[in-house]
C-alpha positions as CSV (number, residue, x, y, z in Angstrom):
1,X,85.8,83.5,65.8
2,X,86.8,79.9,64.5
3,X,89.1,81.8,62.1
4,X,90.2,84.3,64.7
5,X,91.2,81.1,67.2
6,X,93.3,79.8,64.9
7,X,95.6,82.4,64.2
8,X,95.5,82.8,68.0
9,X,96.9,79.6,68.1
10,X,100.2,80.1,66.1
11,X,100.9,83.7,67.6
12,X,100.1,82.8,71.2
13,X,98.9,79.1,72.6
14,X,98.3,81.5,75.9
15,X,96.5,84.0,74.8
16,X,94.1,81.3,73.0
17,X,93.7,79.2,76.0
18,X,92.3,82.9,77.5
19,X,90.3,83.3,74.5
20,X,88.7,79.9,75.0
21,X,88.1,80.5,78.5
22,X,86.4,83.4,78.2
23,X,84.2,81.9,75.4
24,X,83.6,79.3,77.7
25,X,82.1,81.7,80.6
26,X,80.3,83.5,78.1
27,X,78.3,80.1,77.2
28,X,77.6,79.8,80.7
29,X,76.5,83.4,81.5
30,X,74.7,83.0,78.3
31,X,72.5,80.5,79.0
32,X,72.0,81.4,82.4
33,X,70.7,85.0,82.1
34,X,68.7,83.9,79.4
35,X,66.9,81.2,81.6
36,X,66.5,84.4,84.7
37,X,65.4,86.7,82.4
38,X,63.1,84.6,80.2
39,X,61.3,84.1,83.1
40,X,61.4,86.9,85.3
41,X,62.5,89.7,83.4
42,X,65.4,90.6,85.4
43,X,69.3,90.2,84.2
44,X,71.2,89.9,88.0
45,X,73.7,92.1,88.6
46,X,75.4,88.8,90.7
47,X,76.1,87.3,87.1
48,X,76.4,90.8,85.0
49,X,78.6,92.9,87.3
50,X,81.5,89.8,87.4
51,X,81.1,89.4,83.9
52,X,83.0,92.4,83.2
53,X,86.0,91.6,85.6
54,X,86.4,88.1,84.1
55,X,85.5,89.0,80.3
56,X,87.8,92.1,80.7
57,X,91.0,90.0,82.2
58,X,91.0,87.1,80.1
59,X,90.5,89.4,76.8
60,X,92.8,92.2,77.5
61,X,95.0,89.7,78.6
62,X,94.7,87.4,75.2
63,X,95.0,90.6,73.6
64,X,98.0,91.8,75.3
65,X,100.0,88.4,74.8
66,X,99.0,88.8,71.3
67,X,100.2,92.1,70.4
68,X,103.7,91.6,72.1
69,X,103.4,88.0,70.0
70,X,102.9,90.0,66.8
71,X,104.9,92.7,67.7
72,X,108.1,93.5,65.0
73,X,110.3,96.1,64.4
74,X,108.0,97.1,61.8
75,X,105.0,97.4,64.2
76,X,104.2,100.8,65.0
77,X,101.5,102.0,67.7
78,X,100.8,105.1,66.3
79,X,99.8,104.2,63.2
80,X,96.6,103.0,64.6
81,X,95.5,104.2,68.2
82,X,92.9,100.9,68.4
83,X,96.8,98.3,67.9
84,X,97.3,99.8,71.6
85,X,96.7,96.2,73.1
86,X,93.4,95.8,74.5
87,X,92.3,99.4,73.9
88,X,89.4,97.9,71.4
89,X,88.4,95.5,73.6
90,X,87.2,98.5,76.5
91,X,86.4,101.1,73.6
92,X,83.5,98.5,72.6
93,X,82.1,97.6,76.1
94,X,82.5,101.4,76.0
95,X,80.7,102.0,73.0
96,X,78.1,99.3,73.3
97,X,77.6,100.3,76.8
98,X,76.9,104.0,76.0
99,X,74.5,103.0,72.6
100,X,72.1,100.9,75.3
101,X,72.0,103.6,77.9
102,X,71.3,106.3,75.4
103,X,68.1,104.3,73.9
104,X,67.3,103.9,77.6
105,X,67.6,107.5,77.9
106,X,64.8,107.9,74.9
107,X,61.9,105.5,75.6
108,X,62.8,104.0,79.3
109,X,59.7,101.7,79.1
110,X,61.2,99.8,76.0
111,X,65.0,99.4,77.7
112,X,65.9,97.9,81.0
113,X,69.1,98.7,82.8
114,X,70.0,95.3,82.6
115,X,70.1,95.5,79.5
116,X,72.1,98.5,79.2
117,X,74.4,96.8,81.9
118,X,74.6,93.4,79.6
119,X,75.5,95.6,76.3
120,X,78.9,96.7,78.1
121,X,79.7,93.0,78.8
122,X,79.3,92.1,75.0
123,X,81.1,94.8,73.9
124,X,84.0,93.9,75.7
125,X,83.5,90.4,73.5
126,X,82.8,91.5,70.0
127,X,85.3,94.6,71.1
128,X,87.6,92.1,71.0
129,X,87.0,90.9,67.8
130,X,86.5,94.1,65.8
131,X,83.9,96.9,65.4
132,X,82.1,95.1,62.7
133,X,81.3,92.3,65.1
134,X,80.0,95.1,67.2
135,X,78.2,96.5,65.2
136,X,76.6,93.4,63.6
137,X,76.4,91.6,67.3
138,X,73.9,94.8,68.2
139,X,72.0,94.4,64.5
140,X,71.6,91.0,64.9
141,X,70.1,91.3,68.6
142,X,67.3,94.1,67.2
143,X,66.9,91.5,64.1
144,X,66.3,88.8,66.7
145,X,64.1,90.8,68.7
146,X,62.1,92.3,66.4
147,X,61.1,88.6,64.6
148,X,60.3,87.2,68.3
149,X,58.0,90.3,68.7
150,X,56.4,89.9,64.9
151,X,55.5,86.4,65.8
152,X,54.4,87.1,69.2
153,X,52.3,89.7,66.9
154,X,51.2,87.2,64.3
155,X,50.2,84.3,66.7
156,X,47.9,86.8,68.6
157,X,49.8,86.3,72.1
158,X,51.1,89.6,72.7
159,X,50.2,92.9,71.6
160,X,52.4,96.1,70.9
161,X,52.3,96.8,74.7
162,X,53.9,93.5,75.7
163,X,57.2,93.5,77.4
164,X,59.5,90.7,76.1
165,X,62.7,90.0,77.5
166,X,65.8,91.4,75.5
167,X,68.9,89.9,77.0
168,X,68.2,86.9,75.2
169,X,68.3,88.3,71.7
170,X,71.2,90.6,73.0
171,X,73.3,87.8,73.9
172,X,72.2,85.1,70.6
173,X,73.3,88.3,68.4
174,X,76.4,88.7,70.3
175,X,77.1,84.7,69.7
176,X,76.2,84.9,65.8
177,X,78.3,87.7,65.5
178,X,81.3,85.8,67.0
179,X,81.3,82.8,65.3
180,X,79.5,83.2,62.0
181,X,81.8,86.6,61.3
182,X,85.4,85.9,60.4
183,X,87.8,88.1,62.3
């Protein structure tokens, strides 16, 4: 992302002051859905549902002002169907969206819908950024997950029936994946 910011910079100053702000609200939502649902399991629809309109305007927008920044006479859009600005940002709140319902689908007990609701929202982020930030954001989050639970495990205070809250590893894999990836 550092990387990714930088570059932003010199093709757009706009389109990185929307980047920024859309990191920015993703801190915020970020810590406060992990606080909610830490403690009571539940990821609010009042913060997930708004996270789409804002995440989805300021990075199609970035996106957009970047393109037409970038954009040459050499710079064809049918040479690659995802240079359409802004199409990879929805096709990976699309994708990431679709992945969390379908594991829903399979074992409901082991998958909220907030969840599924939240993976849509990140997508739209590591969309932005490329596919291998989606798929390393999601890895990351199971990763996460998965050690939380093992120690849970380990210390004796949980057992394999214990329901831990996933939005937290969701969105710490989503913020790895952004800044420790290079774009």
């Amino acid at each position: 992302m550092i990387r990714r910011l930088s570059d932003l910079w010199d093709a757009s100053p706009l389109g990185f002051w929307l980047v920024m702000a859309a990191c920015l609200y993703f801190m915020v939502i970020a810590v406060r859905l992990t606080v909610i649902d830490v403690r009571s399991h539940l990821l609010p629809n009042r913060i997930v549902f708004p996270s789409y309109a804002v995440a989805g305007v300021l990075l199609l927008a970035a996106s957009i002002l970047t393109f037409f920044a970038d954009a040459g006479p050499d710079r064809h859009l049918s040479a690659d169907l995802f240079a359409v600005p802004g199409l990879r940002v929805l096709a990976g709140g699309a994708v990431l969206w679709l992945f969390y319902f379908v594991l829903r689908l399979i074992h409901p007990p082991g998958m909220g819908f907030g969840d599924v609701k939240l993976a849509g929202v990140l997508g739209l982020y590591l969309g932005y950024l490329g596919w291998s930030h989606v798929f390393a954001g999601t890895f990351a989050a199971f990763i996460l997950g998965g050690l939380w639970s093992l120690a849970i495990l380990v210390s004796r205070r949980g057992t394999l029936r214990s329901a831990i809250p996933f939005g937290p590893f969701m969105l710490a894999g989503a913020a790895a994946a952004m800044v420790l990836i290079p774009a």
